[in-house]
C-alpha positions as CSV (number, residue, x, y, z in Angstrom):
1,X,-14.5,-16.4,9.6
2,X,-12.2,-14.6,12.0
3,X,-10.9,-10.8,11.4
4,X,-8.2,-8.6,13.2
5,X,-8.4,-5.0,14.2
6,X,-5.2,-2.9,14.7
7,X,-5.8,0.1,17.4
8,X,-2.1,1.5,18.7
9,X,0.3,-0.9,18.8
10,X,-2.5,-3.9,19.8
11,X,-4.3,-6.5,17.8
12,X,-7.7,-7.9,18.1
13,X,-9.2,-11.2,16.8
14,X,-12.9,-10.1,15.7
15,X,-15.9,-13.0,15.3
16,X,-19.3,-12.5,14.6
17,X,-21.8,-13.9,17.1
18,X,-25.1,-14.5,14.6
19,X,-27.1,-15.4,17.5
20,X,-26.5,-11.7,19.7
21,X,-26.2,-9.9,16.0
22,X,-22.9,-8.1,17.3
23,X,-19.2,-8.5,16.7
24,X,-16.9,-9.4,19.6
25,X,-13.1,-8.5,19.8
26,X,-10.4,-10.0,22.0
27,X,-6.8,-8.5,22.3
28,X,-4.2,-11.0,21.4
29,X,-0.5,-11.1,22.8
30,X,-1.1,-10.3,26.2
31,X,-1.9,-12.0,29.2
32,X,-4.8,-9.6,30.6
33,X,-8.2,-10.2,29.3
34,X,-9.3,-6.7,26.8
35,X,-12.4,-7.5,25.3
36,X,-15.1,-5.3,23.5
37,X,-18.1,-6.0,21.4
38,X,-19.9,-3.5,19.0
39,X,-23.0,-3.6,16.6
40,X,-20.9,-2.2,13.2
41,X,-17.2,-1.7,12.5
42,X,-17.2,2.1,13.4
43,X,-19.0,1.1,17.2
44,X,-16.6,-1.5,17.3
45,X,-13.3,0.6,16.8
46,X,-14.5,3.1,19.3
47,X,-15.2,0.1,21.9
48,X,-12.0,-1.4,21.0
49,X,-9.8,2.5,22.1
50,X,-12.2,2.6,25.1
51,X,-11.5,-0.8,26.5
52,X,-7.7,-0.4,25.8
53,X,-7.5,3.4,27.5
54,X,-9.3,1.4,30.7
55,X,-6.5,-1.3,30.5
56,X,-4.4,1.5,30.7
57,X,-6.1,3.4,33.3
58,X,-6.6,-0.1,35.3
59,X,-2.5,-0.7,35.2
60,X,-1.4,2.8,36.1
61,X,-3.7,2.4,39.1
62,X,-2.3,-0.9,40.2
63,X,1.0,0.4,39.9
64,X,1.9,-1.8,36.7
65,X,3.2,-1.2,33.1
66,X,0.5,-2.1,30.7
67,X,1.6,-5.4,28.7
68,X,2.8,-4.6,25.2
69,X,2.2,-7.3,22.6
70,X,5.7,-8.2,21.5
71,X,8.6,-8.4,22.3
72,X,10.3,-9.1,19.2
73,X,11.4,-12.5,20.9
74,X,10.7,-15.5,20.3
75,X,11.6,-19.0,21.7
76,X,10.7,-22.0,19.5
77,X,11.1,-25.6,21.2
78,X,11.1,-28.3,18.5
79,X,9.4,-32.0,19.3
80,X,13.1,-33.7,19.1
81,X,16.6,-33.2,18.4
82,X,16.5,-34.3,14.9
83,X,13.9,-31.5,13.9
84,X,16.1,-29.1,15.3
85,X,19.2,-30.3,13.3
86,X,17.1,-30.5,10.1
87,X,16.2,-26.6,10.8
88,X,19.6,-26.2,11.0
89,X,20.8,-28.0,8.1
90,X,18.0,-26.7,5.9
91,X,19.2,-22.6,7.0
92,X,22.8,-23.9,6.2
93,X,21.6,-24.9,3.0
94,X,20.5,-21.5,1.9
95,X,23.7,-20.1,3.6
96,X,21.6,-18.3,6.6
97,X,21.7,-18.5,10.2
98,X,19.1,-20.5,12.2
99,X,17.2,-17.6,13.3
100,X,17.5,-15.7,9.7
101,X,16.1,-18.7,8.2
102,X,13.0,-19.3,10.7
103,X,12.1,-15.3,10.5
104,X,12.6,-15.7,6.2
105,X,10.0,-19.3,6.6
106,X,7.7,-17.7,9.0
107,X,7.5,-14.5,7.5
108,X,6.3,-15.8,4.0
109,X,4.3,-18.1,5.6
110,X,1.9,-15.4,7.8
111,X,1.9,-13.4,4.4
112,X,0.1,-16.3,2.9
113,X,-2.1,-16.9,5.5
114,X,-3.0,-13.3,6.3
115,X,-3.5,-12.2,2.3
């Protein structure tokens, strides 16, 4: 079973490796590589600031602006053009725009998956 960890304004997936006895955690939404592993949740948390204050420390060195996770944009590309119409009919149905209606599906949708 997979977990997330919040730490700023980043997210980590968290697995269990059974065979090392210690949790592993991967940022998500960025291109650079941030992992960190700990032997309880309390290690792991600490590992998790540590590695992401060395990300930090890594870009500001390199002259860079660490990544942030979103944007807030999105681009969707549907398989074919009659997918994309029947998105837009379907929001036209319930009176909303395109994008009002994906961010209405998709947000009830992560709610059920994430609860």
């Amino acid at each position: 079973m997979m977990s997330i960890m919040h730490c700023d304004s980043y997210i980590a997936r968290i697995v269990y490796d059974e065979d090392e006895d210690i949790f592993h955690g991967r940022v998500v939404g960025i291109k650079a590589v941030v992992e960190f592993y700990g032997k309880n949740p309390q290690e792991l948390k600490a590992e998790f600031q540590n590695s992401l204050d060395e990300y930090i420390d890594m870009c500001k060195q390199d002259g860079e602006a660490p990544e942030k996770p979103y944007s807030g944009r999105m681009t969707l590309r549907c398989p074919d053009p009659e997918r994309h119409r029947d998105y837009v009919l379907a929001a036209a149905h319930r009176d909303m725009s395109l994008n009002a209606w994906m961010n209405d599906v998709l947000t009830r949708e992560a709610a059920r998956i994430l609860r």
